[in-house]
C-alpha positions as CSV (number, residue, x, y, z in Angstrom):
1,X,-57.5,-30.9,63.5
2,X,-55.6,-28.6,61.4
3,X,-56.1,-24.6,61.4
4,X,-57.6,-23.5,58.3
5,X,-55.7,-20.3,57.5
6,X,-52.5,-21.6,58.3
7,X,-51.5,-23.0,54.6
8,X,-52.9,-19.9,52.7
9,X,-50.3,-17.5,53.4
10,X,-47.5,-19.4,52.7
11,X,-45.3,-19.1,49.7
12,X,-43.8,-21.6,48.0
13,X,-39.6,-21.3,47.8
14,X,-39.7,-22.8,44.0
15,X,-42.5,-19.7,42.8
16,X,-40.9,-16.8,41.4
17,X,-42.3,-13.4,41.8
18,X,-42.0,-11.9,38.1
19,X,-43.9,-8.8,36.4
20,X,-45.6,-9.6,33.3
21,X,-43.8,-6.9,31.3
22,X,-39.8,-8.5,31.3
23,X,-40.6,-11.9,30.0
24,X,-37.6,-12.4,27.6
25,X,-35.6,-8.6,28.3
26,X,-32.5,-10.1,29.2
27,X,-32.6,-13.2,26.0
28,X,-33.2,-9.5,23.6
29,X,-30.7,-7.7,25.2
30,X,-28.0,-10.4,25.2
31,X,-28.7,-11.0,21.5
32,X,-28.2,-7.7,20.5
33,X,-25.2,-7.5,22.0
34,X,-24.0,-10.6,20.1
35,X,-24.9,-9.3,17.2
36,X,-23.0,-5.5,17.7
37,X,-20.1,-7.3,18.9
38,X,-20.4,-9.7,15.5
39,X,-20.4,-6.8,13.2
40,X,-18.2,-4.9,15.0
41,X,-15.7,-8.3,13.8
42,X,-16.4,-8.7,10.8
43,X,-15.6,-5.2,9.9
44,X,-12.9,-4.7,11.5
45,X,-11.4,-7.8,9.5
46,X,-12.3,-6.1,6.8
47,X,-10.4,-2.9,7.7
48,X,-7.5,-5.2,8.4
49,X,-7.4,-7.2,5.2
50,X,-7.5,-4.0,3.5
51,X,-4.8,-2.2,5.1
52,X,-3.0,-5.5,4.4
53,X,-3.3,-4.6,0.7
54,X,-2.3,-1.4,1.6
55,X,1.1,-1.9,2.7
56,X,1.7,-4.7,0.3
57,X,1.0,-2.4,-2.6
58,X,2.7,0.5,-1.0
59,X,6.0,-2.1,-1.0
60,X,5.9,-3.0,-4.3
61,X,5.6,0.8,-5.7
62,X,8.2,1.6,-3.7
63,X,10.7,-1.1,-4.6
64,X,10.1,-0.2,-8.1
65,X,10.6,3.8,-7.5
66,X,14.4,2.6,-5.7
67,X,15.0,0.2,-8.8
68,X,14.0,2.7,-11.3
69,X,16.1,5.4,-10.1
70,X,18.9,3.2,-9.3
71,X,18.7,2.2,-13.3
72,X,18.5,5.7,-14.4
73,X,21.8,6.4,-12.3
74,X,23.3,3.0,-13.6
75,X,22.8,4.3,-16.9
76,X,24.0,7.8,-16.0
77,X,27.5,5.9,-14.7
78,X,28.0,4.0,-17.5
79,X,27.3,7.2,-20.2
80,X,30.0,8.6,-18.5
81,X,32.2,5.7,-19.2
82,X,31.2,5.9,-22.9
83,X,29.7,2.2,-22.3
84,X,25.9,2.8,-22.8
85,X,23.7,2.7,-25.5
86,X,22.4,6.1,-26.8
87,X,18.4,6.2,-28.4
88,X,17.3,2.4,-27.7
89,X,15.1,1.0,-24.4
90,X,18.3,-1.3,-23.0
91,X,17.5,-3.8,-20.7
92,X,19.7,-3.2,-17.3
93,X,21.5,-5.5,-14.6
94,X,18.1,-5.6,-12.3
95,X,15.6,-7.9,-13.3
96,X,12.0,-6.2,-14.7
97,X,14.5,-3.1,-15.4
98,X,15.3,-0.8,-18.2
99,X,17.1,2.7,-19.1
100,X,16.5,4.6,-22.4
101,X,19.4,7.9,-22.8
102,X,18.0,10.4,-24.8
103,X,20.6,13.2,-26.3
104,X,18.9,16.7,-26.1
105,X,22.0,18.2,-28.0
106,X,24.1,20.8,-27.0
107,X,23.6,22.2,-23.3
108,X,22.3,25.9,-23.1
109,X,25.4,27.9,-21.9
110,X,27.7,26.1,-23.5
111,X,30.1,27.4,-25.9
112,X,29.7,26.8,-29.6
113,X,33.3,27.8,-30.2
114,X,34.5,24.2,-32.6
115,X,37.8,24.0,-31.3
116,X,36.6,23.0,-26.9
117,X,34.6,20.0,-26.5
118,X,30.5,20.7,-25.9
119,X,28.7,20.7,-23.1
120,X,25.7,17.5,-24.6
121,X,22.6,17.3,-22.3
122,X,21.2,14.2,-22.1
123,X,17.5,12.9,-20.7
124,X,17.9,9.5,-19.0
125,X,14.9,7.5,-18.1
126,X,15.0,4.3,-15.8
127,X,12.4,2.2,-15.4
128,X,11.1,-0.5,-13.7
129,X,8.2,-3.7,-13.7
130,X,7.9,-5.8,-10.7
131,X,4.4,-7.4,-9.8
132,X,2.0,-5.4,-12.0
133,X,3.3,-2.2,-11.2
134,X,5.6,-0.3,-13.1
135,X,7.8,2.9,-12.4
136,X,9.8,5.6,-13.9
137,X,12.1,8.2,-13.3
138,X,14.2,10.6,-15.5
139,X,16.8,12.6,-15.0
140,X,18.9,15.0,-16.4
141,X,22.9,14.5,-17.3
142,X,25.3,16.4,-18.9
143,X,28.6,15.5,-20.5
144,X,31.1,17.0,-21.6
């Protein structure tokens, strides 16, 4: 015959002891985290693909700033060889470039005795269009 109390206080190894208050905790927590580390993607994507537009921007403004001064000292050399065109927007050996000379007359300082040659002060603006984005840069000259 079998002893009464023996099978009452024995536990069963598949039963889990579990307070009633963390049903589902660790599925909330985990999920949360998901979702932090989610955003935490997506804007940093963001970030990047704007930066990205950045630099590319930044490239092309520059480019233009080198091939507009590099125009306005192309056109500076070749007033000095008496080969440029004086008053007119002139289309220059880069491509999307351009140089306009503009004579401001006679220098200040300089003589206005008629028998030496004048001192002529001249504005000369080069310019440049590459990629939607334009540039310009003027500087000063003087010939004699």
């Amino acid at each position: 015959m079998a002893c009464p109390s023996v099978g009452k206080n024995i536990v069963k190894m598949s039963q889990v002891i579990r307070a009633d208050d963390e049903g589902g905790f660790v599925l909330i927590a985990t999920l949360v985290s998901l979702l932090l580390l989610i955003i935490l993607g997506i804007s940093t994507t963001t970030t990047t693909n704007i930066e990205l537009q950045i630099a590319g921007n930044d490239k092309v403004n520059t480019t233009n700033s080198y091939v507009a001064e590099g125009t306005a000292y192309e056109a500076a050399q070749m007033l000095e060889d008496g080969t440029a065109v004086i008053g007119t927007s002139t289309p220059a050996s880069g491509s999307g470039s351009s140089y306009i000379i503009v004579d401001k007359g006679i220098a200040r300082g300089s003589s206005l005795n008629m028998t030496i040659s004048q001192v002529h002060m001249y504005d000369i603006t080069g310019s440049a269009t590459n990629n939607n984005s334009s540039d310009s840069i003027t500087i000063g000259f003087k010939k004699r």
